[in-house]
Each structure stands twice: as structure tokens, then as C-alpha cells.
PyMOL Python script that loads the backbone (N, CA, C, O; Angstrom):
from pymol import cmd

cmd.read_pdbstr("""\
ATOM      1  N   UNK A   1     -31.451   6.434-117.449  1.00  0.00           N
ATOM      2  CA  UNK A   1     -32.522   7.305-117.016  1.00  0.00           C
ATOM      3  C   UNK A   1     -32.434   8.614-117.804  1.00  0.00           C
ATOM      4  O   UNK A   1     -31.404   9.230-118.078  1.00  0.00           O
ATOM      5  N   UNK A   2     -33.667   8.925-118.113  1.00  0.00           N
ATOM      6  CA  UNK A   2     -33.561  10.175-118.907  1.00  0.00           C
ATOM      7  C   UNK A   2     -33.528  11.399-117.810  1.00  0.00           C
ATOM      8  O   UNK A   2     -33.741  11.366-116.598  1.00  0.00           O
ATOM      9  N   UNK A   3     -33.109  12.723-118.862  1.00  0.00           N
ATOM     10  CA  UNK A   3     -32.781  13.689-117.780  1.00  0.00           C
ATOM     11  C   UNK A   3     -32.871  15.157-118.571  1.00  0.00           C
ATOM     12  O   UNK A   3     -32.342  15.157-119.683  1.00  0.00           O
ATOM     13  N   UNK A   4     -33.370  16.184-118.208  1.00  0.00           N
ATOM     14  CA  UNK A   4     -33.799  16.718-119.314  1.00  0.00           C
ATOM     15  C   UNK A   4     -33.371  18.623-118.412  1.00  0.00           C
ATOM     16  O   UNK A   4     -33.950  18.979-117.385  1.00  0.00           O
ATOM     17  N   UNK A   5     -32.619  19.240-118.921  1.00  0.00           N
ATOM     18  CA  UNK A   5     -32.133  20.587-118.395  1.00  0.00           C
ATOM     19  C   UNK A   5     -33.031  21.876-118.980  1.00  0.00           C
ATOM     20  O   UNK A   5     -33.799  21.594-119.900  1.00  0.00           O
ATOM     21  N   UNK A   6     -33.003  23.025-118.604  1.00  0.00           N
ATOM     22  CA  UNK A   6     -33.667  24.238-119.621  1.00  0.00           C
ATOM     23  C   UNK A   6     -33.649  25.525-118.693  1.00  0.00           C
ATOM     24  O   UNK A   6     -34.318  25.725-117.679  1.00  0.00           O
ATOM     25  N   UNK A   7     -32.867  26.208-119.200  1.00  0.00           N
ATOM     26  CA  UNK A   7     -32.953  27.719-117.837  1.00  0.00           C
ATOM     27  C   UNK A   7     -33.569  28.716-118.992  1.00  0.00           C
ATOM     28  O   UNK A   7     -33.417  28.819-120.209  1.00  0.00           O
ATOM     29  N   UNK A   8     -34.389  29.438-117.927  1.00  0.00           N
ATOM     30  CA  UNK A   8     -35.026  30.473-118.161  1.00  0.00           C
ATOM     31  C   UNK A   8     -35.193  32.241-117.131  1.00  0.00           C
ATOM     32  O   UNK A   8     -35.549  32.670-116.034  1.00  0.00           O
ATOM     33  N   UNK A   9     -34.877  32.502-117.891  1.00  0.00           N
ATOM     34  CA  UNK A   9     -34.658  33.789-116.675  1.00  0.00           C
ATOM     35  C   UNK A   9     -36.213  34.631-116.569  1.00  0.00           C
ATOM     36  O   UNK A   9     -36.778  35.208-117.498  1.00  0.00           O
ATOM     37  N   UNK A  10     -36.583  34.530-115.465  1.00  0.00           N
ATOM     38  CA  UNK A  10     -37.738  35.160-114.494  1.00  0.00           C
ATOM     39  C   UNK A  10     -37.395  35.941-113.867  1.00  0.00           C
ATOM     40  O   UNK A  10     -36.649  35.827-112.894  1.00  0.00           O
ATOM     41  N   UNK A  11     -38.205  37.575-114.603  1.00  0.00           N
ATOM     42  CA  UNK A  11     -37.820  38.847-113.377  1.00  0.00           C
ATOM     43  C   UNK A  11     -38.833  38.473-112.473  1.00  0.00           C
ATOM     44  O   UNK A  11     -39.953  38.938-112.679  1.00  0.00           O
ATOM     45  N   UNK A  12     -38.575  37.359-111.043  1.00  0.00           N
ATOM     46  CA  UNK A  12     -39.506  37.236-109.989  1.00  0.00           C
ATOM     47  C   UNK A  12     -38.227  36.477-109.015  1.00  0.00           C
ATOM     48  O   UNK A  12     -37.108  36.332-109.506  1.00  0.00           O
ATOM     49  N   UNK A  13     -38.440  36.169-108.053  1.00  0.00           N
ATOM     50  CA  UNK A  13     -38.040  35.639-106.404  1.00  0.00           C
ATOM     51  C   UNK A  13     -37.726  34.404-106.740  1.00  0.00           C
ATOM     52  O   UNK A  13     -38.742  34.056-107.343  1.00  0.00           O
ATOM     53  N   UNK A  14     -37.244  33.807-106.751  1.00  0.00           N
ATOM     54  CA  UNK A  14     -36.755  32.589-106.714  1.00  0.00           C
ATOM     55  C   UNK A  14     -37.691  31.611-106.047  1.00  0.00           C
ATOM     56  O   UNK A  14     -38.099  30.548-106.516  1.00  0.00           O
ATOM     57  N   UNK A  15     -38.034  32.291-104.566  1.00  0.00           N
ATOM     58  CA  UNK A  15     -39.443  31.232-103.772  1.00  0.00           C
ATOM     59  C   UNK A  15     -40.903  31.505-104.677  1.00  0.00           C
ATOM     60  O   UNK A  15     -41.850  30.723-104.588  1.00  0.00           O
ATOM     61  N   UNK A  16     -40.925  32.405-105.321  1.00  0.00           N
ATOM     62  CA  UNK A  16     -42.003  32.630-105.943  1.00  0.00           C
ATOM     63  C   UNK A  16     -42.343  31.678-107.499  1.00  0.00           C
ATOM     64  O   UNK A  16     -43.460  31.423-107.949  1.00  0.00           O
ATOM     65  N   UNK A  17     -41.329  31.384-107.946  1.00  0.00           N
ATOM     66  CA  UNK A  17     -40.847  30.662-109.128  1.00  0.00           C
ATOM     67  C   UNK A  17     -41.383  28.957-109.078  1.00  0.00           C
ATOM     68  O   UNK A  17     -42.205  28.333-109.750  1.00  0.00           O
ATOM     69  N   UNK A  18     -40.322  28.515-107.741  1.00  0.00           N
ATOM     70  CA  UNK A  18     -40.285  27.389-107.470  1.00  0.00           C
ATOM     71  C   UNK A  18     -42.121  27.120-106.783  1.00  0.00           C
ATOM     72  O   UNK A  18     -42.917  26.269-107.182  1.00  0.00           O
ATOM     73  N   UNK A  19     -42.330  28.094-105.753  1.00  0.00           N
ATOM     74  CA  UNK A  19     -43.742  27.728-105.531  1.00  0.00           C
ATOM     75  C   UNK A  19     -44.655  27.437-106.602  1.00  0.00           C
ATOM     76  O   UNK A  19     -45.478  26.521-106.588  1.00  0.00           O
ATOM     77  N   UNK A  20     -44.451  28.346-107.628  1.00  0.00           N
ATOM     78  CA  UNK A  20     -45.666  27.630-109.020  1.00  0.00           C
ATOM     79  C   UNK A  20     -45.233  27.031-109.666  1.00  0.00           C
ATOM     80  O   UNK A  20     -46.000  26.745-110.585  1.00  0.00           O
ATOM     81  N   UNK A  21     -43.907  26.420-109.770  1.00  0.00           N
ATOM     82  CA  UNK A  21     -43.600  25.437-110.844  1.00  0.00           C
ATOM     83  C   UNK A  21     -43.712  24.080-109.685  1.00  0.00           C
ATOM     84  O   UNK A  21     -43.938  23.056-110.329  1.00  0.00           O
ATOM     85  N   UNK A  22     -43.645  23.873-108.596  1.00  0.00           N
ATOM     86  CA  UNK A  22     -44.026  22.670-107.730  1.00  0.00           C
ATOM     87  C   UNK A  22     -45.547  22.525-107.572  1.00  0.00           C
ATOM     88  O   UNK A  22     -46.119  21.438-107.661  1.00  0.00           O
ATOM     89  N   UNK A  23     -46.163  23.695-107.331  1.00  0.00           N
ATOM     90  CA  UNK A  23     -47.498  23.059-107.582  1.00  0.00           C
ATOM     91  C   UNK A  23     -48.135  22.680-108.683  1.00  0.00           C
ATOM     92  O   UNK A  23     -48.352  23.551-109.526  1.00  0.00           O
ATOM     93  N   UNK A  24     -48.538  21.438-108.910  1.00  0.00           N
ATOM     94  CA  UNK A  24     -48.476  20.708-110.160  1.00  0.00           C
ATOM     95  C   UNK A  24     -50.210  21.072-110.825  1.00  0.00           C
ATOM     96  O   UNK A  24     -50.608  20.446-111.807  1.00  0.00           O
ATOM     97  N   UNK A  25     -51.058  22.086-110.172  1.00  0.00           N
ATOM     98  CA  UNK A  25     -52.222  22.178-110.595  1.00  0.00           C
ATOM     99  C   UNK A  25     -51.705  23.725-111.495  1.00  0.00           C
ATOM    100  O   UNK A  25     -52.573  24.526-111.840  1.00  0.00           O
ATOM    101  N   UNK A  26     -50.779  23.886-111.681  1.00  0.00           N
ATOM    102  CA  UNK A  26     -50.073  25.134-112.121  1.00  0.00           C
ATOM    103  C   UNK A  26     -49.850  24.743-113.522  1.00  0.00           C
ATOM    104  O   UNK A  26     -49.945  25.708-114.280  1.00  0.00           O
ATOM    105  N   UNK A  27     -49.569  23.564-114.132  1.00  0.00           N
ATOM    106  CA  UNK A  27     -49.124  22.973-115.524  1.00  0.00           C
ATOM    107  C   UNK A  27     -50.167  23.036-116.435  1.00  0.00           C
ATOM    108  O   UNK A  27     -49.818  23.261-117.594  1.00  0.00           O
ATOM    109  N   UNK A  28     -51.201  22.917-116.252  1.00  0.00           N
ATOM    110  CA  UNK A  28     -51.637  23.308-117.219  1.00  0.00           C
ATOM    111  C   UNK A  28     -51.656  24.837-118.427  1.00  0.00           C
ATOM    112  O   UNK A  28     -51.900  25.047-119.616  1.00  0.00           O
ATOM    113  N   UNK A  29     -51.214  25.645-117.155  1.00  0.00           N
ATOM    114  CA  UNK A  29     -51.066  27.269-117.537  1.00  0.00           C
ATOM    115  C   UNK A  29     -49.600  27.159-118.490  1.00  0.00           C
ATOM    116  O   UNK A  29     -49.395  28.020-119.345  1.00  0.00           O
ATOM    117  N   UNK A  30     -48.880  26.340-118.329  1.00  0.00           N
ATOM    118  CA  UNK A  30     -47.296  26.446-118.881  1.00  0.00           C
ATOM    119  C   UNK A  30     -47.041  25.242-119.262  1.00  0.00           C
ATOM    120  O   UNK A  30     -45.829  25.026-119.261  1.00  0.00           O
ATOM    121  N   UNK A  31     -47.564  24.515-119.532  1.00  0.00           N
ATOM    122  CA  UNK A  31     -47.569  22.868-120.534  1.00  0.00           C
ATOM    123  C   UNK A  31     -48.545  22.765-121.303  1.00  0.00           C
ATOM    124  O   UNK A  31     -49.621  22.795-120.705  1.00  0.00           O
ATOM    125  N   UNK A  32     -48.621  22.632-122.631  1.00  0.00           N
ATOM    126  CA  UNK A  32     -49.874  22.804-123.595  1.00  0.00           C
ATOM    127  C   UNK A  32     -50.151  21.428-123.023  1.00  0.00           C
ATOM    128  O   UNK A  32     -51.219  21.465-122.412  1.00  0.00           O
ATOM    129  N   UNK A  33     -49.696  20.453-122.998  1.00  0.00           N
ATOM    130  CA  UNK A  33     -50.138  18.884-123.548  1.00  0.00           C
ATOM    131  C   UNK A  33     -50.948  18.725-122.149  1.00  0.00           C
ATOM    132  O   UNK A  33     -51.708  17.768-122.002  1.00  0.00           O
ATOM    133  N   UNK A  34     -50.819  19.398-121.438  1.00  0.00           N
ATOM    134  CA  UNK A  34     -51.642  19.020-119.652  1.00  0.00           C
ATOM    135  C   UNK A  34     -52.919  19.344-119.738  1.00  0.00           C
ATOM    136  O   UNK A  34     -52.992  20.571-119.807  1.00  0.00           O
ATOM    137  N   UNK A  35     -53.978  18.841-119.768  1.00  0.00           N
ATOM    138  CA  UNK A  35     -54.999  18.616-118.969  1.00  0.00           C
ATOM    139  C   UNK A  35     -55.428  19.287-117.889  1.00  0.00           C
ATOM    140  O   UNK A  35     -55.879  20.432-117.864  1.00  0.00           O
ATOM    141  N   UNK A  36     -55.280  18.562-117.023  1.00  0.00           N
ATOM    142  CA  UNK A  36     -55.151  18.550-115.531  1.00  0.00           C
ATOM    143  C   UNK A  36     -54.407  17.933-115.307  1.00  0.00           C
ATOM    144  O   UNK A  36     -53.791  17.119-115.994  1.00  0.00           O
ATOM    145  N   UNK A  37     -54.273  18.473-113.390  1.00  0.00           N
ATOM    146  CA  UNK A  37     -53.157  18.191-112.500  1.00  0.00           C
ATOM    147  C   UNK A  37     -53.723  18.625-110.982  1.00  0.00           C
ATOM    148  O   UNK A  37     -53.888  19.744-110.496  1.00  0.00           O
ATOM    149  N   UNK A  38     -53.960  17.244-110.411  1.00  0.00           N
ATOM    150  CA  UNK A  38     -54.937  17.592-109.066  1.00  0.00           C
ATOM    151  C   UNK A  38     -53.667  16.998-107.805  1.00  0.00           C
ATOM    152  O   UNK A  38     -52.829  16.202-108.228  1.00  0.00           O
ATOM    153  N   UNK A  39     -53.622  17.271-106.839  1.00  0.00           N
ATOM    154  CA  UNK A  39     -52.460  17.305-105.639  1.00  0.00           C
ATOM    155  C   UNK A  39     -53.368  16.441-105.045  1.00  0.00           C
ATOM    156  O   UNK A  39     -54.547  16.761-104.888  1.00  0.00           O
ATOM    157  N   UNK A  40     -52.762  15.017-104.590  1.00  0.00           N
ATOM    158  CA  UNK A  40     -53.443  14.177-103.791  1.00  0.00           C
ATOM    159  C   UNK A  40     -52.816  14.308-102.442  1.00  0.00           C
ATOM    160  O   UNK A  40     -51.777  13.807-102.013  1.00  0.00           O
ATOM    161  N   UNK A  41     -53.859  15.255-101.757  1.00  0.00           N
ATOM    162  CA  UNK A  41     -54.212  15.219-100.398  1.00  0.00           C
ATOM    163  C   UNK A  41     -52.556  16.286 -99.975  1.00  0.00           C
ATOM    164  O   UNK A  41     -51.671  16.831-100.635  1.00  0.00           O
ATOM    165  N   UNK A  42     -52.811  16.155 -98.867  1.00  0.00           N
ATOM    166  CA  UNK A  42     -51.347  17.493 -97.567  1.00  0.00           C
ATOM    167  C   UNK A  42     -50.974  18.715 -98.729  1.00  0.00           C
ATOM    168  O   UNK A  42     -51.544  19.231 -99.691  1.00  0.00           O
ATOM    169  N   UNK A  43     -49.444  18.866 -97.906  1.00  0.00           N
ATOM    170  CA  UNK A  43     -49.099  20.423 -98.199  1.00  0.00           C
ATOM    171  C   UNK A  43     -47.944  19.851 -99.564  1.00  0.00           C
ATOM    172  O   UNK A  43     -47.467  18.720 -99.658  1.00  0.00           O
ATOM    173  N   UNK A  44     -47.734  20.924-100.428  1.00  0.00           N
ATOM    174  CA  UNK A  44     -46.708  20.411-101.477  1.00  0.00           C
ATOM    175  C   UNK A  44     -45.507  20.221-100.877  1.00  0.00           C
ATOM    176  O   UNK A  44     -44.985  21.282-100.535  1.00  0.00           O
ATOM    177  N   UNK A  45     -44.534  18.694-100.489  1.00  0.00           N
ATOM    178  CA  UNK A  45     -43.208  19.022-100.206  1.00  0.00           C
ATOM    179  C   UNK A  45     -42.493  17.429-101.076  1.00  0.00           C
ATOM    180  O   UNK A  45     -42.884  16.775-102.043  1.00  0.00           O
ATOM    181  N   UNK A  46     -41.686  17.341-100.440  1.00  0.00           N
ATOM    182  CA  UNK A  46     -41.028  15.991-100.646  1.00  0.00           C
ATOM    183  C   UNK A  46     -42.319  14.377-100.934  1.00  0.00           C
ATOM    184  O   UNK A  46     -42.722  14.035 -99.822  1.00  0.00           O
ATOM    185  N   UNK A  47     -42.673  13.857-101.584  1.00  0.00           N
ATOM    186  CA  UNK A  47     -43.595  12.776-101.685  1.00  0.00           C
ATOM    187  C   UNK A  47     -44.557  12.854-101.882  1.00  0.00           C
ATOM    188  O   UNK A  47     -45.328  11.893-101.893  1.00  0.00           O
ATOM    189  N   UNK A  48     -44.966  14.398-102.182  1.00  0.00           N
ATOM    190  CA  UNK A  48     -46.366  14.382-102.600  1.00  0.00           C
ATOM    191  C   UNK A  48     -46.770  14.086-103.955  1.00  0.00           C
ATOM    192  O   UNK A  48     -46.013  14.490-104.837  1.00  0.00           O
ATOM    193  N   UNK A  49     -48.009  13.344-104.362  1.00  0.00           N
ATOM    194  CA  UNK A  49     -48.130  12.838-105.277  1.00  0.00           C
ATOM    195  C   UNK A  49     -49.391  13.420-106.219  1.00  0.00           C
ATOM    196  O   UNK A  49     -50.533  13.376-105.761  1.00  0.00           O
ATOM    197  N   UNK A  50     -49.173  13.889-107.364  1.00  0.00           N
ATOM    198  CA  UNK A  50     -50.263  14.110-108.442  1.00  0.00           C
ATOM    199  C   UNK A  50     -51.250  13.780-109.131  1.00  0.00           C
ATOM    200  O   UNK A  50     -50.803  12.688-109.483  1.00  0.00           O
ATOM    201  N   UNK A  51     -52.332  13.839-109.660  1.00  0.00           N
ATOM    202  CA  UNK A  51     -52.575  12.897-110.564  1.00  0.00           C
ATOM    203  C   UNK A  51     -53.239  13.720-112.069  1.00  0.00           C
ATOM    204  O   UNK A  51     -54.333  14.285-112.082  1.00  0.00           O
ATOM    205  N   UNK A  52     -52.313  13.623-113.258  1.00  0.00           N
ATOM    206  CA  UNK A  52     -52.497  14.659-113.746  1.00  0.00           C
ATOM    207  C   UNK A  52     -52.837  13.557-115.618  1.00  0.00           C
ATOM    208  O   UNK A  52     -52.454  12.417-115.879  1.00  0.00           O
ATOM    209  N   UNK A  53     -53.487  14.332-116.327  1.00  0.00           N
ATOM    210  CA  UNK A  53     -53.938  14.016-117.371  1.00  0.00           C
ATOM    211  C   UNK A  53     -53.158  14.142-118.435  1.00  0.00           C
ATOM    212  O   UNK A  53     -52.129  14.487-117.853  1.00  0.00           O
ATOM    213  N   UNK A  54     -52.783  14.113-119.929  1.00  0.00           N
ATOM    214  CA  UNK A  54     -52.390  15.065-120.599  1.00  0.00           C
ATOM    215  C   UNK A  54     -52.839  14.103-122.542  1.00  0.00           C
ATOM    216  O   UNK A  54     -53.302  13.042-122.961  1.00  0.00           O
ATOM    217  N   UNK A  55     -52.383  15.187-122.977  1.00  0.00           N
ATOM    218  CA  UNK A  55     -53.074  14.736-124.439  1.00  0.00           C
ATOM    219  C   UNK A  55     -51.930  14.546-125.038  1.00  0.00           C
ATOM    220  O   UNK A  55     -51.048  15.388-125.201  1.00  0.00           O
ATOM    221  N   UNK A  56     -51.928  13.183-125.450  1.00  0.00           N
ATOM    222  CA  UNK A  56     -50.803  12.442-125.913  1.00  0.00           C
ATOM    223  C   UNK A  56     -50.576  12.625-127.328  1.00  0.00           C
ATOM    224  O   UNK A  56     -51.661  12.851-127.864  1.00  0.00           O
ATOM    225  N   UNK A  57     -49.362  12.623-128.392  1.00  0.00           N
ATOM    226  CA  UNK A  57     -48.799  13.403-129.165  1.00  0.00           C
ATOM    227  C   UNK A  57     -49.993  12.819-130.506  1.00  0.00           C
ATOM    228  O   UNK A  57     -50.062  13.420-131.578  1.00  0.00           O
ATOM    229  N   UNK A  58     -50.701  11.801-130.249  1.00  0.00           N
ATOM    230  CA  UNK A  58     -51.786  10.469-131.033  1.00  0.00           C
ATOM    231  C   UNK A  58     -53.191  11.566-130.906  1.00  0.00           C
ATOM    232  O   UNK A  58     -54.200  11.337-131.573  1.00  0.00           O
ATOM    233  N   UNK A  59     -53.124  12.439-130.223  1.00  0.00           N
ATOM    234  CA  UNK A  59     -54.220  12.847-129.766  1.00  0.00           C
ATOM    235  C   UNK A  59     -55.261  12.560-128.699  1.00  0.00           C
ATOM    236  O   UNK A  59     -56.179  13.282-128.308  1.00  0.00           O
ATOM    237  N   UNK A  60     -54.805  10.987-128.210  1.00  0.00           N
ATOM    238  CA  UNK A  60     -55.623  10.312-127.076  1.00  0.00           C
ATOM    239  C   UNK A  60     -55.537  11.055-125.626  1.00  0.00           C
ATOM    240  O   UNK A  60     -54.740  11.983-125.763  1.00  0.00           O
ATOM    241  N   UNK A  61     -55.935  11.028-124.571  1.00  0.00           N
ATOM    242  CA  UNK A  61     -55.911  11.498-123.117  1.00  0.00           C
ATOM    243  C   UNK A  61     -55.154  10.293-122.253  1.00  0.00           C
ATOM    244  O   UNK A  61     -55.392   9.087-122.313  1.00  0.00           O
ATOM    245  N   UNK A  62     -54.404  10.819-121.626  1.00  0.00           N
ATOM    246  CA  UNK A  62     -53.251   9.679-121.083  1.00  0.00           C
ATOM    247  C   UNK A  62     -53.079   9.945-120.014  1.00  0.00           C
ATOM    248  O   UNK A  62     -53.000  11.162-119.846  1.00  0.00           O
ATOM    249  N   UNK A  63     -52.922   9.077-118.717  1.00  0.00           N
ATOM    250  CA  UNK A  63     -52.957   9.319-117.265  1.00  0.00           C
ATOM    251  C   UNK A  63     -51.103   9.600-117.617  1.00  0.00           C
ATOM    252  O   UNK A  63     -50.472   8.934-118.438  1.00  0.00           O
ATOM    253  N   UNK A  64     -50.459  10.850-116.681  1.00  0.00           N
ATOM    254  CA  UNK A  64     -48.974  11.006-116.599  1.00  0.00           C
ATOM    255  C   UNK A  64     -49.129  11.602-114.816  1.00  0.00           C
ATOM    256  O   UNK A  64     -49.167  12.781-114.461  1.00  0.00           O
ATOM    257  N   UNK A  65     -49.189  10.491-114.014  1.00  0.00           N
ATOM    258  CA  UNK A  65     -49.358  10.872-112.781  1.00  0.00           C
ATOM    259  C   UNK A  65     -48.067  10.712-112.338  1.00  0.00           C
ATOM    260  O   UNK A  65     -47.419   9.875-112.967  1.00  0.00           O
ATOM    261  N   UNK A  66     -47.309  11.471-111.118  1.00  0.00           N
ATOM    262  CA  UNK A  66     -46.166  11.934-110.627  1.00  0.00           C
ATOM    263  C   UNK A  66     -46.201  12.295-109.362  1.00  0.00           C
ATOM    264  O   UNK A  66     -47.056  13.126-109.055  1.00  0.00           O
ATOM    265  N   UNK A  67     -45.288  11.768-108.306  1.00  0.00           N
ATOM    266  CA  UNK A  67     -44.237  12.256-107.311  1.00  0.00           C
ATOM    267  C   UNK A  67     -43.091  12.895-107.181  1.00  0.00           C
ATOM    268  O   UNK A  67     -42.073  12.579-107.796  1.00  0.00           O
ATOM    269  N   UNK A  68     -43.210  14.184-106.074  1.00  0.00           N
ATOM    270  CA  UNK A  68     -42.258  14.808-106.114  1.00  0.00           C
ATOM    271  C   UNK A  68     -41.380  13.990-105.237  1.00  0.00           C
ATOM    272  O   UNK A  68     -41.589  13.672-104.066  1.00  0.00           O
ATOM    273  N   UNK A  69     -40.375  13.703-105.982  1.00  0.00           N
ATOM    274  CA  UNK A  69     -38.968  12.731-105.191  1.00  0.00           C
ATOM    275  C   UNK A  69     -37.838  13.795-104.719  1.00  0.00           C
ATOM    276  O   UNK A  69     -36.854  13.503-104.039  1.00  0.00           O
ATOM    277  N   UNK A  70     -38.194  15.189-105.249  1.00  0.00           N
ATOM    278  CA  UNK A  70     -36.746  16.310-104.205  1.00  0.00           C
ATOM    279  C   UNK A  70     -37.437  17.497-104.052  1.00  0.00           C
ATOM    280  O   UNK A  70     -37.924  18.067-105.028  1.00  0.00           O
ATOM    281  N   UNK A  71     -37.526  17.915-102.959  1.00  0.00           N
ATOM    282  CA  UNK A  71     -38.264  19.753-102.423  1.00  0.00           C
ATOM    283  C   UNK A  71     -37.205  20.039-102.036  1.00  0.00           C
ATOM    284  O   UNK A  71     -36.720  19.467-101.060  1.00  0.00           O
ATOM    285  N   UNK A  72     -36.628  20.915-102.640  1.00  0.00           N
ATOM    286  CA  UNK A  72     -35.479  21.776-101.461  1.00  0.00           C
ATOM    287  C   UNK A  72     -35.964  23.586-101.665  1.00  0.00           C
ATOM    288  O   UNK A  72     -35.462  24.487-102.337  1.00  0.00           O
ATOM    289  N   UNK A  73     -36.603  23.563-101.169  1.00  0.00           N
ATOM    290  CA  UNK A  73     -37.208  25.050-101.563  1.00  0.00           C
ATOM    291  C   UNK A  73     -35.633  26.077-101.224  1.00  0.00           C
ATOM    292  O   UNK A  73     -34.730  25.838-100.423  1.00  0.00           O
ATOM    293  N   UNK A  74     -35.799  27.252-102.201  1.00  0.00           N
ATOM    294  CA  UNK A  74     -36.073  27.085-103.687  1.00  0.00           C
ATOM    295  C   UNK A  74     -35.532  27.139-104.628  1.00  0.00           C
ATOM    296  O   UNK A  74     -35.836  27.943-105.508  1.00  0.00           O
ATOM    297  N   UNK A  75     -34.222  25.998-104.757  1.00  0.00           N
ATOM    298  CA  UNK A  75     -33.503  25.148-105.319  1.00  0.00           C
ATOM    299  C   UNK A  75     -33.746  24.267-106.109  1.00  0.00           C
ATOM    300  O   UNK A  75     -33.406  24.248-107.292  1.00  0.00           O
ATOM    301  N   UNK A  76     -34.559  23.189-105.335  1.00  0.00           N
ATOM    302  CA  UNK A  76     -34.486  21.654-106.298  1.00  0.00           C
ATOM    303  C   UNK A  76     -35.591  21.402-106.175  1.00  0.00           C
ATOM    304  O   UNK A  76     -36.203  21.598-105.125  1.00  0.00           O
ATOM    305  N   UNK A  77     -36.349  20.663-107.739  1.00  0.00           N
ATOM    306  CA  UNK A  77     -37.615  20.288-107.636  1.00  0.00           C
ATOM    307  C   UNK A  77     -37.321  19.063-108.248  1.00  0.00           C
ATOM    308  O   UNK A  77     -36.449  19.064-109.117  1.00  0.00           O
ATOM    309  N   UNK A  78     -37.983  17.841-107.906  1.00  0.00           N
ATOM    310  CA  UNK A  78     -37.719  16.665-109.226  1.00  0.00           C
ATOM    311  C   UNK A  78     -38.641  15.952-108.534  1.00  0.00           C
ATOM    312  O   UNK A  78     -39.111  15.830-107.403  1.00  0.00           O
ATOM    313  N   UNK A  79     -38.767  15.318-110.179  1.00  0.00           N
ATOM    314  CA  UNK A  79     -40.386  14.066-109.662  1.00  0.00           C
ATOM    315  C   UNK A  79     -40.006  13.169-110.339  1.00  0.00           C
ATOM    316  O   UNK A  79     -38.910  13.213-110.898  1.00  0.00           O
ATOM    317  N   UNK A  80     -40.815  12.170-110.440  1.00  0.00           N
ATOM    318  CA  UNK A  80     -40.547  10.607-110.939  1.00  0.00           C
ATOM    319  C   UNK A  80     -42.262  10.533-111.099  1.00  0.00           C
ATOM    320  O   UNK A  80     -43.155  10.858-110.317  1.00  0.00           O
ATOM    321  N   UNK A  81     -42.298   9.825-112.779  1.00  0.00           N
ATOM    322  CA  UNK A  81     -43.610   9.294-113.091  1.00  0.00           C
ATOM    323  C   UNK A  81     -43.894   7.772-112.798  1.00  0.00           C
ATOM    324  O   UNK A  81     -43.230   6.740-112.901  1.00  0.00           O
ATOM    325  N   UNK A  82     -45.055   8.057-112.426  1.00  0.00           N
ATOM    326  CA  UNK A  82     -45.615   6.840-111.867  1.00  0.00           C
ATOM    327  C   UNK A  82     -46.940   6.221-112.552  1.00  0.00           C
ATOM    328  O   UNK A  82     -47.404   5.214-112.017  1.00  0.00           O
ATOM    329  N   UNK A  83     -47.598   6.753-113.715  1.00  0.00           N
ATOM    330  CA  UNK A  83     -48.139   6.436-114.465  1.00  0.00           C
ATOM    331  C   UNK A  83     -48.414   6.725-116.152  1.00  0.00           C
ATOM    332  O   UNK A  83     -48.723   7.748-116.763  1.00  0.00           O
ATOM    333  N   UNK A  84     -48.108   5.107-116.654  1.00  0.00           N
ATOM    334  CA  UNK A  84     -48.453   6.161-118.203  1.00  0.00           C
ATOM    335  C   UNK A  84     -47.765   7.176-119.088  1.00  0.00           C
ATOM    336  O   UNK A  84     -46.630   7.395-118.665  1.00  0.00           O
ATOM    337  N   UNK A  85     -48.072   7.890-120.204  1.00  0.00           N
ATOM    338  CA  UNK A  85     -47.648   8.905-120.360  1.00  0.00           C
ATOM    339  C   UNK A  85     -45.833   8.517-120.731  1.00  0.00           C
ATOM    340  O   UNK A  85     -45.218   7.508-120.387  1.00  0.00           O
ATOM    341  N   UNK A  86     -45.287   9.778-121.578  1.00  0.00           N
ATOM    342  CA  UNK A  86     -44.229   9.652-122.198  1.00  0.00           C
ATOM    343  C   UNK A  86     -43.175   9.684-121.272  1.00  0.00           C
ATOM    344  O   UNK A  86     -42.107   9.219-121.672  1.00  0.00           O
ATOM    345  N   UNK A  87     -43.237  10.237-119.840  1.00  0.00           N
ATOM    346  CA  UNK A  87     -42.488  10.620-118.860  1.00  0.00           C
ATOM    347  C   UNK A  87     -42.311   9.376-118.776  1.00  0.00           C
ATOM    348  O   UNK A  87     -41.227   9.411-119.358  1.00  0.00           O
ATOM    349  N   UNK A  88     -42.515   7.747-118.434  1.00  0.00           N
ATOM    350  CA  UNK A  88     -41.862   6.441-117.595  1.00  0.00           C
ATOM    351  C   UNK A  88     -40.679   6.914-117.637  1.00  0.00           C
ATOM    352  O   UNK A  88     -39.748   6.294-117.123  1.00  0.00           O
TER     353      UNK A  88
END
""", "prot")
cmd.dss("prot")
cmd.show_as("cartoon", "prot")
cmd.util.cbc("prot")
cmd.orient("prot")
């Protein structure tokens, strides 16, 4: 399984951080290759699921839809792709 690390230091709150990097309609602002990124349905926590677009390295538009598989606010975020896209 791939696994991928990167720290960055943010003069902001830690809950403030994690709140916009979990909401996944937020990626487009801080991922060139995103599209969109729409939140299917409830509140962002553990299992909520995405469905987000992105422009694949070919130039084509590629479904890279995703579940968040860990919320530990505001600690741990991790998802697992569930469609498409370079993430499998």
C-alpha cells in the first residue's frame, strides 16, 4: 500500500487546519490537478464519502472519488480511493 508523508508549518489552530484540509470541496484551492470535490450528503467525519474530479497527468478528466477512513479531529485525517484516478 502506498503511503505518502509532507509537513508544513501553518501560523493557524490546528482545528482550523484540519477543518479545511478534511473538507474535500476545499482541494481544489490547494491541489492544481482537482476539479471538483462535492461531499455526498451528512456532516464531515469518519465515512464520509466524496466525489471529486481531477485532470489526469494525459490531460483527460478522471473520476478520483474518496472516503474518509480516519477523523480524529485534529490529529488524523486519511481516506481511501474508491474510484479511478492515480490514488487506487
Amino acid at each position: 500500500m502506498a503511503h505518502a508523508h509532507h509537513v508544513v508549518r501553518i501560523d493557524r489552530l490546528a482545528e482550523i487546519v484540519f477543518d479545511f484540509l478534511a473538507e474535500g470541496a476545499n482541494n481544489p484551492s490547494w491541489q492544481w490537478r482537482v476539479l471538483e470535490t462535492t461531499r455526498v450528503g451528512g456532516p464531515v467525519r469518519e465515512g464520509t464519502t466524496y466525489r471529486q474530479s481531477m485532470r489526469h497527468p494525459l490531460g483527460f478528466k478522471v473520476s478520483t472519488d474518496y472516503v474518509l477512513t480516519a477523523f480524529e479531529r485534529p490529529r488524523t485525517l486519511s481516506f481511501q480511493a474508491t474510484s479511478g484516478g492515480p490514488l487506487r
